[in-house]
N, C-alpha and C positions, 0 to 999 in steps of 0.2 A: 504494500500500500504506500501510495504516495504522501508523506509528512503533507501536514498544512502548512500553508507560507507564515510567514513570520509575519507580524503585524505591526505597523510601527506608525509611529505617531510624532510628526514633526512641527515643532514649536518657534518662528523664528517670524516676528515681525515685517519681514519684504517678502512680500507676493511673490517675486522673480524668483526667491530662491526656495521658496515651500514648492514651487510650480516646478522647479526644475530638478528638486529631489524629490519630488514623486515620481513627474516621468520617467527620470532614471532608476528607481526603487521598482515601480510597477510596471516596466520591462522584463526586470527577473521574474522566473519561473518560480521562486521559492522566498517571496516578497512580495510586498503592498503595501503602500500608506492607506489606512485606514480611517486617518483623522489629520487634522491641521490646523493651528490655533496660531492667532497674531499677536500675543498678547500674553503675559506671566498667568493670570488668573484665570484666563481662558484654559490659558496650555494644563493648569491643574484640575479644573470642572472636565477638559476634554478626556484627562488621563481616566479619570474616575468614572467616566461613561463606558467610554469604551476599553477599559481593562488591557493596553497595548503587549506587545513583549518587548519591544522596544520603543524607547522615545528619544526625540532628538530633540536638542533642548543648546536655543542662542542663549550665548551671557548677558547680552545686551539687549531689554525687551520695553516695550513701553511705559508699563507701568510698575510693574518689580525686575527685583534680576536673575536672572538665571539662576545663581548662586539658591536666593529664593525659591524659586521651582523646584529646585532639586528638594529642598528640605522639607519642603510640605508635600511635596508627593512623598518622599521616602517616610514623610509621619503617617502618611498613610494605608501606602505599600511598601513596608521595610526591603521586601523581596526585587522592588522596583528594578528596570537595568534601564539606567539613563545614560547617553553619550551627549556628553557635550561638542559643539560644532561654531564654531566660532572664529574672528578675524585676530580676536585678541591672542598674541604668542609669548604675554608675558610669563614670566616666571610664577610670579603670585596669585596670577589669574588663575593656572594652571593649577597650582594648589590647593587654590580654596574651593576649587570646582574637585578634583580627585579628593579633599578631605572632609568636601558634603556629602560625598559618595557615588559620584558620576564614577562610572567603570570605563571611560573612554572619553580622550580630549584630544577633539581632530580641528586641523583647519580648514578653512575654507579654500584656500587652495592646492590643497592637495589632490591627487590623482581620482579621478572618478572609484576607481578600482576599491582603490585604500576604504572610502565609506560603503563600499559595499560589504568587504571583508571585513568591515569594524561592524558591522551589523551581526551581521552573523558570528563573531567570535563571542564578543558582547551576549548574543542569545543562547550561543551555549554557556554560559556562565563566566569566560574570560575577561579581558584585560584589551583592551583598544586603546595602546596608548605607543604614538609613533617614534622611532628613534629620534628626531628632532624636540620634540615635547619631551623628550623626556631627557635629553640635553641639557634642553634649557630650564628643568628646575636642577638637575646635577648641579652646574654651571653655579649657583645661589643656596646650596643648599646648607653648607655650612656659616653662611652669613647670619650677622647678629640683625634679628628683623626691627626694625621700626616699631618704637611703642602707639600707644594708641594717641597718646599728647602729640610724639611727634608730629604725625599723621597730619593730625588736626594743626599744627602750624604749618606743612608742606600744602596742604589745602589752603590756606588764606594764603602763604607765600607765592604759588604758583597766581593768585590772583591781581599782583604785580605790588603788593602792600610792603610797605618797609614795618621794620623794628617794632616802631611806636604805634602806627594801625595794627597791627596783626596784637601787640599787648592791649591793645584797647579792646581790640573784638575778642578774645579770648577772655581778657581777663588777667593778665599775668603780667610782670615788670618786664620791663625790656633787657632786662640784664638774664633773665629766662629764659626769654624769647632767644636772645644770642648762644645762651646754650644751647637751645634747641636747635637753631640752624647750622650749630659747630656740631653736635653728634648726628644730627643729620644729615651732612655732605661728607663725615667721614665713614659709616657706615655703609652710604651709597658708593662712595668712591668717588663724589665728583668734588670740583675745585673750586666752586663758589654755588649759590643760589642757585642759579639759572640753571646751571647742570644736574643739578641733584632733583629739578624738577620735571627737567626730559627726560633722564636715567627713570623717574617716579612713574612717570606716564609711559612709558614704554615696557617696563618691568610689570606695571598695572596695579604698583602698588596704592595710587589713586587714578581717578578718570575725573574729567571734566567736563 
């Protein structure tokens, strides 16, 4: 007897590309998108209908974030197998999507092939996570991560704020604040302000 196709459920804001991974899904003989949602809270009302074996789940969604989806679907199907699919390649992104329990973190550019073979490993119970992703959390692993204070000054910094705005909207003396921007450009590695918040935004340790 021939297996039932696998069922999958893709979650990702632009039409162009829910449209263009169906097509390519419901080509396969042993596959089918089932469902499709533009939208975090959608994507989790859709999972819960229709019960997928697979879902595809963007980090970037309108109104929550992917990050999100993962957690409240997995509160409500611990068993869940979700692949994340995304543009973001940072390090941290990557993390905090495989440490909410995404079992595969693919890019959007990668080879057709790669998301189909991440589906199906994924469904049998595996591990969809590409030698480049998985690089580049190696690449950061041993780094000392950014506190959550920091954070919260690389956020107003990246906003082009000096010293004394960033102590105001925080809340904090400015002679803090310059700690925070000293352990913050040496932990990232960069050599002033402005670096340590491109190195941020590309690592994903914040978005804007």
């Amino acid at each position: 007897m021939t297996a039932p196709p696998i069922r999958v459920l893709c979650i990702d804001d632009h039409a162009l590309v829910r449209e263009g991974i169906a097509a390519l899904i419901n080509r396969q003989p042993d596959m089918q998108v089932i469902a499709e949602a533009s939208s975090g809270a959608d994507g989790v009302e859709q999972f819960r209908s229709h019960q997928p074996d697979v879902a595809l789940v963007d980090l970037r969604l309108p109104d929550i974030s992917g990050i999100e989806v993962i957690a409240r679907i997995l509160g409500d199907a611990p068993n869940a197998r979700l692949v994340v699919v995304s543009s973001f390649e940072g390090d941290v992104d990557i993390l905090r999507a495989l440490t909410a329990g995404a079992m595969g973190y693919l890019l959007k550019g990668m080879p057709i092939e790669g998301l189909l073979n991440a589906v199906r490993e994924v469904h049998r119970g595996g591990k969809a996570i590409p030698p480049e992703v998985a690089a580049a959390v190696a690449k950061h692993l041993t780094d000392e991560p950014l506190t959550l204070r920091e954070i919260e000054v690389l956020i107003v910094v990246a906003t082009g704020a000096r010293n004394r705005q960033i102590a105001g909207t925080l809340g904090i003396s400015e002679d803090t604040v310059k700690m925070h921007v000293k352990n913050i450009t040496a932990k990232l590695g960069a050599a002033d302000r402005t670096e340590a918040v491109t190195t941020a935004l590309k690592r994903g340790v914040i978005h804007l």
